[in-house]
C-alpha positions as CSV (number, residue, x, y, z in Angstrom):
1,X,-7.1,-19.6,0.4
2,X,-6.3,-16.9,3.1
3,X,-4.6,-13.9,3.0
4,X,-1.5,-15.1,5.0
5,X,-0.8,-18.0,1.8
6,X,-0.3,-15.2,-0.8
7,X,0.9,-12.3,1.4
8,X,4.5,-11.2,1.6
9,X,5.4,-11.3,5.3
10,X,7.1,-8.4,7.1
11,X,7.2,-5.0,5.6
12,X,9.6,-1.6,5.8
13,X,8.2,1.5,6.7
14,X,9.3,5.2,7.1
15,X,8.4,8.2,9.3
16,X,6.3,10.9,8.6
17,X,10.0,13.3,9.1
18,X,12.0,10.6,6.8
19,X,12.8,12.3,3.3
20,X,11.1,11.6,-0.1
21,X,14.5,10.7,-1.3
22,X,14.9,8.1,1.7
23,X,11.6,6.6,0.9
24,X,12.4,6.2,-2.6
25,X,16.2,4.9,-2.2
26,X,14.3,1.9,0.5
27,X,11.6,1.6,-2.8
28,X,14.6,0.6,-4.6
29,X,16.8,-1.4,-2.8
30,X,13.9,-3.4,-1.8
31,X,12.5,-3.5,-4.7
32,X,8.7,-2.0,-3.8
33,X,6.3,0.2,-4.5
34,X,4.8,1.1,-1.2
35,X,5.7,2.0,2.7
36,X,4.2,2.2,5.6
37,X,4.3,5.9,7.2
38,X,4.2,5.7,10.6
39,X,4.3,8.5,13.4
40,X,6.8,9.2,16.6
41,X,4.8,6.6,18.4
42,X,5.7,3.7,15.2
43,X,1.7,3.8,14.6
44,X,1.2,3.3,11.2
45,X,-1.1,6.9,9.9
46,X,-0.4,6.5,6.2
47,X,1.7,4.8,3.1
48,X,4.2,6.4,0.6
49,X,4.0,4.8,-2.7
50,X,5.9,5.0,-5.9
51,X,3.7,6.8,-7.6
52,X,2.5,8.9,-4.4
53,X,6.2,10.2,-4.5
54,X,6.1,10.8,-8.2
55,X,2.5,12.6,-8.6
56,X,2.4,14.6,-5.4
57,X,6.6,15.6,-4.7
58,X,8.5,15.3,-7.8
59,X,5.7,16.7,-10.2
60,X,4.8,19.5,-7.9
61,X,9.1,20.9,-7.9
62,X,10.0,19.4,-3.9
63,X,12.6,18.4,-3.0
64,X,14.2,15.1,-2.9
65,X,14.7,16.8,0.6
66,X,10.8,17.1,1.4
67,X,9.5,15.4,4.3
68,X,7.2,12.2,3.3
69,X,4.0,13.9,5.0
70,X,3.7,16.3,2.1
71,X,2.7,13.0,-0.4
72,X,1.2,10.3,1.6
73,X,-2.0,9.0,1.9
74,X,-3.4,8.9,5.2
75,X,-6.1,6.2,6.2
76,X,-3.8,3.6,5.2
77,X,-6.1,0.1,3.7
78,X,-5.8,-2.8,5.9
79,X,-7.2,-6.1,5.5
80,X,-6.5,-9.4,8.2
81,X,-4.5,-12.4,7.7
82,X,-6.8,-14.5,8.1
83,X,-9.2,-13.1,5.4
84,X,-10.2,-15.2,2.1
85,X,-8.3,-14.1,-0.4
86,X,-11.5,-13.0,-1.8
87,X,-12.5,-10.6,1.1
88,X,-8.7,-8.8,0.0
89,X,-9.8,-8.7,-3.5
90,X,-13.2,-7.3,-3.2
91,X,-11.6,-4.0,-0.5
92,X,-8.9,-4.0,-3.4
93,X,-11.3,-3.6,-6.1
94,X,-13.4,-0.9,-3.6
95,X,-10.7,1.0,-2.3
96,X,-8.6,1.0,-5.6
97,X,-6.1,0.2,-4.0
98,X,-3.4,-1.9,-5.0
99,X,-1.5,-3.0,-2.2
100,X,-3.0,-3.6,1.4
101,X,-1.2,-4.0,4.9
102,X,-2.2,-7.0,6.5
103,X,-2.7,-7.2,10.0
104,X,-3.2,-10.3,13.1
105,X,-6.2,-9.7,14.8
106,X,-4.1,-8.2,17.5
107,X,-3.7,-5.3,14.8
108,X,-0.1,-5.3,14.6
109,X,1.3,-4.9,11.4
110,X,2.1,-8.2,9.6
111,X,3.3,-8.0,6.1
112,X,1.5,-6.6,2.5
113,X,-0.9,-8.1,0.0
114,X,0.0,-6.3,-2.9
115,X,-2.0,-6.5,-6.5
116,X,0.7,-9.2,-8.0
117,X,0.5,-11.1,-5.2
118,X,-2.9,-11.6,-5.4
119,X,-3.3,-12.0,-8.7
120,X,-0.2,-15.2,-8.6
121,X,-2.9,-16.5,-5.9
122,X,-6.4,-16.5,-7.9
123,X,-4.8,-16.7,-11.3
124,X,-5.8,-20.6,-11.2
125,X,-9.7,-19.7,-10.4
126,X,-10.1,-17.0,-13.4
127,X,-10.6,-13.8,-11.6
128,X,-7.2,-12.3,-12.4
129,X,-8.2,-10.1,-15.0
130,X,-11.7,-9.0,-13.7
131,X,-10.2,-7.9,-10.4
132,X,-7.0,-6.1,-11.8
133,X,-9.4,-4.5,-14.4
134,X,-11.2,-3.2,-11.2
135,X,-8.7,-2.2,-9.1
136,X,-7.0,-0.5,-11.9
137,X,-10.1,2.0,-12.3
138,X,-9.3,5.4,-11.8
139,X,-10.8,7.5,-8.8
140,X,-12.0,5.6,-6.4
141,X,-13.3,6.4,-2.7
142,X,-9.3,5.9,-1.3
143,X,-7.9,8.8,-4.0
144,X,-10.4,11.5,-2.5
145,X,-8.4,10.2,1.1
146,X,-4.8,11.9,0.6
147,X,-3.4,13.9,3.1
148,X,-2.3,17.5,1.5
C-alpha cells in the first residue's frame, strides 16, 4: 500500500500573521489537529497543531490574538504520495511525529497522513500498536525543531 490509499487528500492551512484563535476555530470546524503554516509567498515553513497551540500560546498567557509564528514548528515533516505506507511509518516513528504532509514529486502540497490514518491502513498486518507505541515516545529529534 502507498501513501496516497490511506492519506486524506487536500489540506487547510494558515499564515504565519493568522491568529492562534483562527487556527484553532479552522481546527474545529474541520475537525483537525494540525495546519500547514505557510509564508506571504503560500510556501509551507511550518505546522500549527492542537497541541502546539495549547503547550506553547495558551500555557505561556498569549493571546487568543497572538500571531501563529510564536507556537509553530518550523521544518514541517513531509513524506511522498507515492511512499509505502511503511516508509511513512518508519519517518513517523523517527520524527515523532504524528501527522505528515504529503507531497507529489513535483513537491506541491497534496493532503496529510495523519497517525489514525495510518494506523486504519496497517491495522490488518499487526503493526498498529508497535508503531503508535513509537511515535507516541516523548522527545524525539522533531521536538528539539520548534521555532521560539
Amino acid at each position: 500500500m502507498v501513501v496516497v490509499e490511506a492519506m486524506t487528500r487536500g489540506y487547510q492551512q494558515v499564515k504565519t500573521t493568522d491568529s492562534i484563535r483562527t487556527a484553532a476555530q479552522l481546527m474545529r470546524e474541520q475537525d483537525i489537529g494540525m495546519l500547514p503554516v505557510v509564508d506571504e509567498h503560500d510556501e509551507i515553513i511550518g505546522t500549527v497543531t492542537d497541541r502546539d497551540i495549547t503547550t506553547r500560546a495558551v500555557a505561556a498567557g498569549r493571546s487568543a490574538s497572538t500571531s501563529i509564528d510564536c507556537c509553530m514548528t518550523s521544518k514541517p515533516v513531509f513524506c511522498y504520495a507515492d511512499d509505502d505506507i511503511y516508509t511513512a511509518a518508519e519517518i513517523m516513528k523517527r520524527e515523532k511525529v504524528r501527522r505528515l504532509l504529503v507531497r507529489n514529486h513535483d513537491q506541491q502540497p497534496i493532503g496529510v497522513l495523519a497517525q489514525a490514518d495510518l494506523v486504519a491502513a496497517i491495522a490488518p498486518y499487526g503493526l498498529a500498536a508497535e508503531t503508535v507505541a513509537e511515535i507516541s515516545q516523548p522527545g524525539g529529534a522533531h521536538s528539539q525543531q520548534r521555532k521560539q
